[in-house]
C-alpha positions in Angstrom: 27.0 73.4 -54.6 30.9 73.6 -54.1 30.3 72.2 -50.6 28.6 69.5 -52.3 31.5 68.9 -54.9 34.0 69.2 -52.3 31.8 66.7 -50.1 31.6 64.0 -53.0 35.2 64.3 -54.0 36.4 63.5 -50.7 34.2 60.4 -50.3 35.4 58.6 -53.5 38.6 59.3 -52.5 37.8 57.6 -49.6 36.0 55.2 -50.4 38.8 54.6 -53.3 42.0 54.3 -51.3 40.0 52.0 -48.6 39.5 49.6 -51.3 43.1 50.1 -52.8 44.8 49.1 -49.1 42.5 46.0 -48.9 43.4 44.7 -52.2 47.1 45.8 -51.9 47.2 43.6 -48.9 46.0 40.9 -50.2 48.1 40.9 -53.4 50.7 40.1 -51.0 49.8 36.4 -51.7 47.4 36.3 -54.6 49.2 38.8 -57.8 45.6 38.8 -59.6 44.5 41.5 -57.0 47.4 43.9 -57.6 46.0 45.3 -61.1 42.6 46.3 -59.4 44.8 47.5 -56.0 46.7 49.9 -58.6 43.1 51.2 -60.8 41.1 51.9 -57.3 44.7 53.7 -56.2 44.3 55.5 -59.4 41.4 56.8 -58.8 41.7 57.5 -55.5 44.8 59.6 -56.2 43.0 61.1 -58.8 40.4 62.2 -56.7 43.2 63.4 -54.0 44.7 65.9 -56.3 41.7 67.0 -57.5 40.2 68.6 -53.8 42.3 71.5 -53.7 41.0 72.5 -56.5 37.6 71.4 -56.3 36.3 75.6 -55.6 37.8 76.4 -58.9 35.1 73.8 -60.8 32.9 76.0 -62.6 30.0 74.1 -64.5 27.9 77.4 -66.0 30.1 77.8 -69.5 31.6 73.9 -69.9 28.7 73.5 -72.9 27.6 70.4 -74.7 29.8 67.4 -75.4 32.8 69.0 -74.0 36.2 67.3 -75.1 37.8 67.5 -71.5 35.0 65.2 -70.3 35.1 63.0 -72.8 38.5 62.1 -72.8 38.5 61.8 -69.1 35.7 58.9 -70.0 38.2 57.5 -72.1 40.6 57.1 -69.6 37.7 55.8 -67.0 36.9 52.9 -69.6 40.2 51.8 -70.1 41.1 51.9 -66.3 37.9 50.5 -65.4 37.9 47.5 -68.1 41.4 45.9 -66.7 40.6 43.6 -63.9 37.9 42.7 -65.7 39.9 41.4 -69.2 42.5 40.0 -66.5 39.6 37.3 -64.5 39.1 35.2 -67.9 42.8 36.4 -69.7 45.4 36.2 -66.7 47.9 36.5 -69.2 46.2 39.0 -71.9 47.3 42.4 -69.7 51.1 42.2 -69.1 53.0 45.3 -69.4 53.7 45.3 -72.9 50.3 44.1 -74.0 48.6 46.1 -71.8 50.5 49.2 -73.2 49.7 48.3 -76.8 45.9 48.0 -76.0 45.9 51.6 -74.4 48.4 53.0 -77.1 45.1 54.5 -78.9 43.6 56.1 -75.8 47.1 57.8 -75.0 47.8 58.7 -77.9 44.4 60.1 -78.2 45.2 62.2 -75.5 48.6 63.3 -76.1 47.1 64.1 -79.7 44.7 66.5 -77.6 47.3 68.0 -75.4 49.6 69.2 -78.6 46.9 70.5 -80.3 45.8 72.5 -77.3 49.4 73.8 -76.9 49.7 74.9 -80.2 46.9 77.1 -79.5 43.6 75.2 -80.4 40.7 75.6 -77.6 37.8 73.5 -77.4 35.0 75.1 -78.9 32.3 75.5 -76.4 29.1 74.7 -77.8 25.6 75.7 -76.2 23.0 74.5 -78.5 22.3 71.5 -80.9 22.4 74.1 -83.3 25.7 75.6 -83.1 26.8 72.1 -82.8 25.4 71.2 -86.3 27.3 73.7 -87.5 30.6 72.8 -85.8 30.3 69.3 -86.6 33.2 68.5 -89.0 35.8 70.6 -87.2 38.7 69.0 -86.2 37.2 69.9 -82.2 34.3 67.8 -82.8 36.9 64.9 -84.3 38.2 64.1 -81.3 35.0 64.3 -79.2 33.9 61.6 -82.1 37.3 59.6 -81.6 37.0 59.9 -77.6 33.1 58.2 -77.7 34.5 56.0 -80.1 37.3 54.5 -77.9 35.0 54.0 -74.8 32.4 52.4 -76.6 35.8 49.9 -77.9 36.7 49.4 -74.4 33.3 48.7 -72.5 32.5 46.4 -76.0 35.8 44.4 -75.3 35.6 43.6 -72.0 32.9 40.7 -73.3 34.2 40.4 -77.0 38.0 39.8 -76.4 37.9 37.0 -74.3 35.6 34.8 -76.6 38.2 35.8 -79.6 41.6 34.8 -77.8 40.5 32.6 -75.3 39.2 29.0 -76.5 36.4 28.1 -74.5 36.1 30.8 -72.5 34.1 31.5 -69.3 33.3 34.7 -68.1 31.5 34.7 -64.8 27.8 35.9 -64.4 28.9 38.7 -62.6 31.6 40.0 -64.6 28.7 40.5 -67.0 26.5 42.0 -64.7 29.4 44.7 -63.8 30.2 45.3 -67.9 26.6 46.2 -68.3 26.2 48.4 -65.7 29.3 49.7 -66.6 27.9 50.5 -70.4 24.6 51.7 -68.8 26.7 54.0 -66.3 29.0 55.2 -69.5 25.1 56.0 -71.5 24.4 58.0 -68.8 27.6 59.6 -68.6 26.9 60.9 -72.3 23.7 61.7 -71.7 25.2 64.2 -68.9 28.0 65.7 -71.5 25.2 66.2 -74.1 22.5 67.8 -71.6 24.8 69.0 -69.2 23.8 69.6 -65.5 26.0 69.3 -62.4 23.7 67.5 -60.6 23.2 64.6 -63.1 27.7 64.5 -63.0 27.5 64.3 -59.7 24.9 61.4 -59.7 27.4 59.8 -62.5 30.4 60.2 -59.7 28.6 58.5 -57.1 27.2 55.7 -59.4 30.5 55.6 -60.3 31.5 54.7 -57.2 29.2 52.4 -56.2 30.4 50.3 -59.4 33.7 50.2 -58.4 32.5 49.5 -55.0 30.7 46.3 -56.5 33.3 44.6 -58.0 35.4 45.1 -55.2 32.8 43.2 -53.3 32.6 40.6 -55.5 36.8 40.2 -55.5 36.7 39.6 -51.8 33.7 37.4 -52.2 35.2 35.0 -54.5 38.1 34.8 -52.2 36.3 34.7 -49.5 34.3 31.4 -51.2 38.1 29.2 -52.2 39.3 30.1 -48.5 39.9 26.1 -47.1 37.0 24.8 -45.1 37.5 22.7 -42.1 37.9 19.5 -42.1 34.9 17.1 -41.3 35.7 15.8 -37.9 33.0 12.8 -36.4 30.7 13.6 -33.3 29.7 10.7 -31.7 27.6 12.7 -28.6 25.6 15.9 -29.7 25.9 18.7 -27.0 22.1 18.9 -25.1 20.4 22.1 -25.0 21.6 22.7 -20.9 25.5 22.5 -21.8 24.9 25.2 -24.5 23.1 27.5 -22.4 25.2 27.1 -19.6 28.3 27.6 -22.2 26.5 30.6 -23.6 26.4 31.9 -20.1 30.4 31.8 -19.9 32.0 32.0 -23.7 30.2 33.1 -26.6 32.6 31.1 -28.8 32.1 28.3 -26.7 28.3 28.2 -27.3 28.5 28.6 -31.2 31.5 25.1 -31.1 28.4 23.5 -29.2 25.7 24.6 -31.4 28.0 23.6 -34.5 28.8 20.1 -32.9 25.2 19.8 -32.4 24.6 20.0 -36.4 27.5 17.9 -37.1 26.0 14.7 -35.2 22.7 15.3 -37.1 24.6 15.5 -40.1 26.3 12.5 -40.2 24.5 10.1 -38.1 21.2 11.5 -40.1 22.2 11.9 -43.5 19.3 13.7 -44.4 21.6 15.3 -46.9 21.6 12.9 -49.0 17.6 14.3 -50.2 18.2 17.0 -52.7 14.9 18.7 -51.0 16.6 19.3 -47.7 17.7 22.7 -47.0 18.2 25.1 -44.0 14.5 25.1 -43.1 14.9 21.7 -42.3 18.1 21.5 -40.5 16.9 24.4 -38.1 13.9 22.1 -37.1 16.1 18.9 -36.7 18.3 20.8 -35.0 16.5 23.6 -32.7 18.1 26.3 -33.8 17.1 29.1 -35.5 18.0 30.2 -38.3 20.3 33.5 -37.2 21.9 30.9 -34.3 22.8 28.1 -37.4 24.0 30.9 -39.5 26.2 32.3 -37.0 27.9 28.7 -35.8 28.1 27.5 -39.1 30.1 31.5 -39.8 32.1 31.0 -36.6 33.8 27.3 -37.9 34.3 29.2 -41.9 31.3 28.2 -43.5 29.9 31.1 -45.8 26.2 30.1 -45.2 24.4 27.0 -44.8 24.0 26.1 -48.5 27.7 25.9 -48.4 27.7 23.7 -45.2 24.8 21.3 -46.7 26.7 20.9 -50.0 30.0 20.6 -48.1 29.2 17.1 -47.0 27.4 16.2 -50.8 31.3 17.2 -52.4 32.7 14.8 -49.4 30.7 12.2 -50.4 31.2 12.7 -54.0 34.7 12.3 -53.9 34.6 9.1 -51.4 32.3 7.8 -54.5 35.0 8.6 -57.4 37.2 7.1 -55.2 35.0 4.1 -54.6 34.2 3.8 -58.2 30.5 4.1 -57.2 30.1 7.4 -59.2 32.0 7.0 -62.5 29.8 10.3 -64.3 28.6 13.6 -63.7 24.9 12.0 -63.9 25.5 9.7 -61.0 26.1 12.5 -58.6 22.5 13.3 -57.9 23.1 9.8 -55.5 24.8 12.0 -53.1 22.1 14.7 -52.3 22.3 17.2 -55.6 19.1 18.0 -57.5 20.5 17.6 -60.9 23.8 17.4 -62.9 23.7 21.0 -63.8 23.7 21.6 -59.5 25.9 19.1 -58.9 28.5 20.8 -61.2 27.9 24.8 -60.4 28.3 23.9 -56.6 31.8 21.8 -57.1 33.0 24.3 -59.2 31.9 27.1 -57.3 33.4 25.3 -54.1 36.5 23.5 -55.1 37.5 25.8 -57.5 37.7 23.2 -60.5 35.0 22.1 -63.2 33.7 18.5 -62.4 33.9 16.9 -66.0 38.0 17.9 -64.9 38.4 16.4 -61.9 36.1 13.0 -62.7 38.4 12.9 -65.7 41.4 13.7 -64.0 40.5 10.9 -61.8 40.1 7.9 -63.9 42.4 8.8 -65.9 45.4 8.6 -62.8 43.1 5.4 -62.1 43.4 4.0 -65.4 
């Protein structure tokens, strides 16, 4: 078992400081990264110190509910709950804010430190009985105050943005991650009150995985709002014996042929334009299959072939605002998209603006 412990604490630290070099790199030239560079660097610090030590971790007498773990979930909520209040709130966690909103968590903890110098230890309780009995010490207070303040954290992480923020979004995933994050935080308790190494050990590598998540999804979004080339016109497509023989002598060679291939369909085609045509289609126009398309379409920045597809219905859309030919939200479905409700998740999603702003925006410069 303290193979196993010492095996698990050096994989999230890992795992942890992997994660906080990527994002510390990148908040080179976007800030928003640098809070979740510093939590992941936390925790993989955290995670450092403790592997020396890892031998001395004895779980036999820790007991039921124990204070130590509790407040450690205390401190895991709050660090875990930044980034996320940051994505809708840029502004909400500055220094002295952010402070204020963990003032009850330190000073939880601080309160829990003096009253263990002064000679208080945590009572160690076996059974639900002897935990009935114990429940009104001032012990069991603070295991009360530290469940308390986790619950507050994972609960605001949803609730604060809708109160400060008029209007506010949070993305899909962001809600995803705060409810496995309350599901995670359950099963934490569930460990503390039924305690068995195993089960904490599942809870570290769950743990892990979570933070592994929305780093994922961080690099993702970025990944998505990185600039896409430029449409340039084909007027010859490439035939099927210049990319094999180009295949033969430069991979990257072969996938600029295959994508100038697609291009020349694309805009001399313009099948596009029929919200029912997807990748299926354009591997069959084409000749390519599908892991040959995906794999030009990667090599020029696309992120898939949706992306690609809707790249030239967002290039349209904007010659038509321009044009005047589409003047709402409702008229976009002229350039390829299934509905309003597509037309508007995909612009958004791609040009990182809503498109009620930027048709607004538009007339209104017009105007």
């Amino acid at each position: 078992m303290q193979t196993f412990i010492l095996i698990t604490i050096v994989v999230i630290a890992t795992i942890h400081l992997m994660m906080a070099s990527v994002l510390s790199l990148y908040s080179r030239y976007k800030v928003q990264y640098l809070s979740l560079a510093w939590i992941m660097g936390i925790f993989g610090a955290l995670c450092c110190v403790a592997i020396p030590f890892s031998y001395l971790l004895r779980f036999e007498n820790i007991g039921l509910l124990h204070p130590f773990m509790l407040l450690a979930l205390v401190g895991t909520c709050f660090l875990q709950g930044i980034y996320p209040l940051s994505i809708p709130m840029p502004g909400y966690l500055q220094w002295g804010r952010m402070w204020r909103y963990a003032s009850p968590a330190i000073f939880l903890i601080i309160l829990y430190v003096v009253s263990l110098l002064l000679g208080n230890r945590p009572v160690i309780v076996h059974t639900y009985s002897e935990l009935a009995d114990c429940w009104w010490g001032p012990d069991m207070l603070f295991r009360l105050a530290g469940l308390g303040l986790s619950v507050y954290y994972v609960a605001n992480i949803l609730r604060l943005p809708r109160l400060l923020v008029k209007n506010a979004e949070i993305p899909r995933y962001l809600k995803g991650y705060v409810t496995a994050m309350g599901l995670n935080m359950v099963f934490y308790i569930v460990v503390t009150a039924v305690f068995n190494a195993m089960l904490l050990l599942v809870y570290f590598y769950l743990f892990c995985l979570l933070n592994m998540y929305l780093f994922y999804r961080t690099l993702e979004t970025m990944a998505i709002h990185l600039p896409k080339p430029e449409i340039v016109e084909v007027d010859e497509a490439p035939t099927e014996e210049v990319i094999v023989q180009a295949e033969k002598e430069d991979f990257n060679e072969a996938n600029r042929r295959r994508f100038e291939r697609v291009e020349f369909f694309m805009q001399h085609d313009r099948e596009w334009q029929d919200n029912t045509f997807g990748r299926d289609r354009l591997c069959e126009a084409t000749g390519i299959n599908r892991h040959l398309l995906l794999q030009c379409l990667r090599s020029q920045g696309y992120n898939n072939c949706h992306d690609y597809i809707n790249s030239y219905r967002i290039s349209a859309l904007k010659r038509g605002v321009a044009e005047g030919t589409i003047r709402s939200v409702n008229d976009c479905v002229v350039v390829g998209f299934g509905s309003s409700k597509t037309a508007r998740s995909c612009f958004e999603r791609m040009e990182g603006v809503s498109l009620d702003d930027y048709l607004k925006r538009k007339f209104v410069y017009r105007g």
